[in-house]
C-alpha positions as CSV (number, residue, x, y, z in Angstrom):
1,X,22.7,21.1,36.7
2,X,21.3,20.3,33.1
3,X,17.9,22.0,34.1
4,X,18.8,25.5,33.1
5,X,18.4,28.9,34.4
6,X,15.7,29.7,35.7
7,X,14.8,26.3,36.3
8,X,17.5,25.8,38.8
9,X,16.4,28.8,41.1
10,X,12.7,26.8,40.9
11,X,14.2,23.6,42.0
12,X,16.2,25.4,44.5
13,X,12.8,26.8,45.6
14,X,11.0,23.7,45.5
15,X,13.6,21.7,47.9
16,X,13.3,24.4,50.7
17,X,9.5,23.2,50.4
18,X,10.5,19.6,51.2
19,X,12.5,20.8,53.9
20,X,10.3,22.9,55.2
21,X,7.5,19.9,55.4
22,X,9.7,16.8,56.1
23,X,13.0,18.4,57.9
24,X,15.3,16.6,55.5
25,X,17.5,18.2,52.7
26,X,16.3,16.7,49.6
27,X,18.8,15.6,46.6
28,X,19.0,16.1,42.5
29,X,19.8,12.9,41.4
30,X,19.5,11.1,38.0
31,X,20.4,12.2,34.8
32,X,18.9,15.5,34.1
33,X,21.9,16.5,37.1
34,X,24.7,15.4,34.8
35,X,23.6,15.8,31.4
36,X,21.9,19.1,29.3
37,X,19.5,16.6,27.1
38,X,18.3,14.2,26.7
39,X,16.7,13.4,30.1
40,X,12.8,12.5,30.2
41,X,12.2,13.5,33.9
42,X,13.8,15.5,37.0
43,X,14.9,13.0,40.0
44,X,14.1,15.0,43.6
45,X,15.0,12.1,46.0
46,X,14.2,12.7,49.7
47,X,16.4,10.2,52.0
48,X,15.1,10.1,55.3
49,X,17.0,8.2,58.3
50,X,15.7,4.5,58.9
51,X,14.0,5.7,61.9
52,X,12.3,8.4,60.4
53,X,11.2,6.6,57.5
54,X,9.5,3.9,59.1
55,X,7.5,6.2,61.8
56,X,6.2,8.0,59.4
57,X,4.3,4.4,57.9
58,X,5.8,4.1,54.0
59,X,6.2,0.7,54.1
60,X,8.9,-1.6,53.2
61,X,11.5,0.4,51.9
62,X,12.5,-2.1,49.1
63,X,8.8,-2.2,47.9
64,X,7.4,1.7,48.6
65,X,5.1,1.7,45.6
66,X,2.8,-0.8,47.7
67,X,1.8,1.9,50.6
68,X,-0.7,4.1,49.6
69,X,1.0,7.0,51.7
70,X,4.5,6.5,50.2
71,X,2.1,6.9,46.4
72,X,0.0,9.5,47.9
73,X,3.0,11.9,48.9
74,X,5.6,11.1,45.5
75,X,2.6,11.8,43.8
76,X,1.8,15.3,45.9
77,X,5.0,16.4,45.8
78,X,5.9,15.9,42.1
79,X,3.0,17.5,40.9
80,X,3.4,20.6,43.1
81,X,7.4,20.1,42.0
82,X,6.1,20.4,38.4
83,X,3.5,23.1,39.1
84,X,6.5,25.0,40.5
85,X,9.1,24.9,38.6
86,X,7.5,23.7,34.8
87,X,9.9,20.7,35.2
88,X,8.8,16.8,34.8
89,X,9.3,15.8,38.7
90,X,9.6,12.5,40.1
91,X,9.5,12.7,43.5
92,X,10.4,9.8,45.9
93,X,10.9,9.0,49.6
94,X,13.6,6.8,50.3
95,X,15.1,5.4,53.3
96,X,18.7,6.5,53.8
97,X,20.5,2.8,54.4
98,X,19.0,1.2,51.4
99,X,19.5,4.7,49.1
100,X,22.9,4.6,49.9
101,X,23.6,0.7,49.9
102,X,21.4,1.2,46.2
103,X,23.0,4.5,44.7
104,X,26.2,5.4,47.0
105,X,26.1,9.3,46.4
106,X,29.5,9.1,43.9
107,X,30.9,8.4,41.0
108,X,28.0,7.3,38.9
109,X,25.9,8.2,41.0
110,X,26.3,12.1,41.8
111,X,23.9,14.3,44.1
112,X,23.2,17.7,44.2
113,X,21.6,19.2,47.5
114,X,18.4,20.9,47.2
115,X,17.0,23.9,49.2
116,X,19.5,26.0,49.4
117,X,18.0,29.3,48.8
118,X,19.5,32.8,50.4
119,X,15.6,33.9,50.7
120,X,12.8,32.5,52.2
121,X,9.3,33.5,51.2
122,X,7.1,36.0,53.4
123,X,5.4,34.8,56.5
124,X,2.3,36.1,55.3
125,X,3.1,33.7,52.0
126,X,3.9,30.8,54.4
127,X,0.6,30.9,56.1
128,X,-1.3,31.1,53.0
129,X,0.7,28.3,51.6
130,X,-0.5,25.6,55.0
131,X,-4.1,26.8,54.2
132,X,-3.8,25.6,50.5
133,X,-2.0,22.6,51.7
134,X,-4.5,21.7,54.4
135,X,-7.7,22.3,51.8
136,X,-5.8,20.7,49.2
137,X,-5.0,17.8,51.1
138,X,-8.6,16.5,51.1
139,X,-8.7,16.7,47.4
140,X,-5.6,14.6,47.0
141,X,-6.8,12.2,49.4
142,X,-9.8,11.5,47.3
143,X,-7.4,10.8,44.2
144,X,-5.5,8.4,45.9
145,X,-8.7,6.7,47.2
146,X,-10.0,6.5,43.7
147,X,-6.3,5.2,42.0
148,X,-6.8,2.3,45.1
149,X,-10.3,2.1,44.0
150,X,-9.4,1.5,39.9
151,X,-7.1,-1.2,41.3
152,X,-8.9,-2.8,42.9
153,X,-11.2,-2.9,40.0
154,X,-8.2,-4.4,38.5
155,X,-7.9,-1.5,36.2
156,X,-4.2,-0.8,34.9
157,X,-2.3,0.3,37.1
158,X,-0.2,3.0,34.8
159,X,-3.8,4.3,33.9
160,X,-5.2,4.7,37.7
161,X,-2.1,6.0,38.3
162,X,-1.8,8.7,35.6
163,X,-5.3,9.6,36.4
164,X,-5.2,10.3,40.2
165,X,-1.7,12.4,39.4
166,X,-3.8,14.4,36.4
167,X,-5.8,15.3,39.2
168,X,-3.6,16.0,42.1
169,X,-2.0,18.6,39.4
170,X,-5.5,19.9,38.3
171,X,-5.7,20.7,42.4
172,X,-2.3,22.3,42.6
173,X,-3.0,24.0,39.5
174,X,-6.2,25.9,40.2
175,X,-5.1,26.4,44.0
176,X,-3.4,29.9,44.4
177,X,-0.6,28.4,46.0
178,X,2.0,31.2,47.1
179,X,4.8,29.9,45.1
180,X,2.5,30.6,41.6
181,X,1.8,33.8,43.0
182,X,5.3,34.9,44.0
183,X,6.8,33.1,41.1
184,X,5.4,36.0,39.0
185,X,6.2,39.2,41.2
């Protein structure tokens, strides 16, 4: 990986947490996987089976940036991915067929699992970590509401955007998540 030590163990780390919440191994992708510099951003790509994907409500798969859950969750997730490893995350959902019809997983188009870490964190870490999630939650709900809002005021949409993720971050930030605190131990 072209993230660097330690940064790989804290993308490692912050996989097993996408796991852990959707029950999917998620992928490295992009260029920061195949080259040392020169990359703007980190590409975490979680492909979830047809089925699974369209259960869960994120829209059409081709278009994913119109449902406000789809938004609300890549936006979560790549601010905590961020918070936790001090990498620039982008974070998507994708379903499976059209990720793999898109970007076949070769060649060009390399992927490195994610997750695979010989530890786990603590129970007691784990149950402070679904408390943070469940008040945080809230919080981020009220961003996307407001980025929905601004665009409806016709506001730009890169400007709503950066907004509501500014404070999605602020809320990850100034919660005590576990990870923060065992990052540091």
């Amino acid at each position: 990986m072209g993230v660097g030590f330690p940064a790989t163990l804290l993308l490692q780390e912050f996989g097993s947490k996408i796991e852990d919440a959707f029950g999917d191994m998620p992928f490295h992708v992009g260029s920061s996987l195949k080259e040392k510099t020169g990359w703007r951003d980190v590409d975490v790509r979680l492909m979830l089976d047809d089925e699974t994907y369209m259960a869960m409500g994120l829209g059409d798969p081709k278009y994913p940036h119109h449902n406000a859950k789809w938004v609300a969750l890549c936006l979560a997730f790549s601010a905590l991915g961020k918070e936790m490893t001090g990498l620039p995350i982008d974070f998507q959902i994708q379903q499976r067929t059209l990720a793999n019809e898109t970007f076949p997983g070769q060649g060009q188009n390399p992927r490195s699992a994610l997750g695979v870490v010989p530890h786990k964190m603590k129970d007691a870490d784990e149950v402070a970590q679904e408390l943070f999630f469940r008040t945080a939650y809230n919080d981020i709900t009220v961003a996307v509401k407001e980025y929905h809002a601004a665009l409806e005021r016709r506001e730009h949409g890169g400007v709503a955007q950066n907004r509501a993720f500014q404070k999605i971050e602020k809320i990850i930030r100034e919660g005590q998540t576990p990870q923060k605190d065992n990052l540091h131990e």
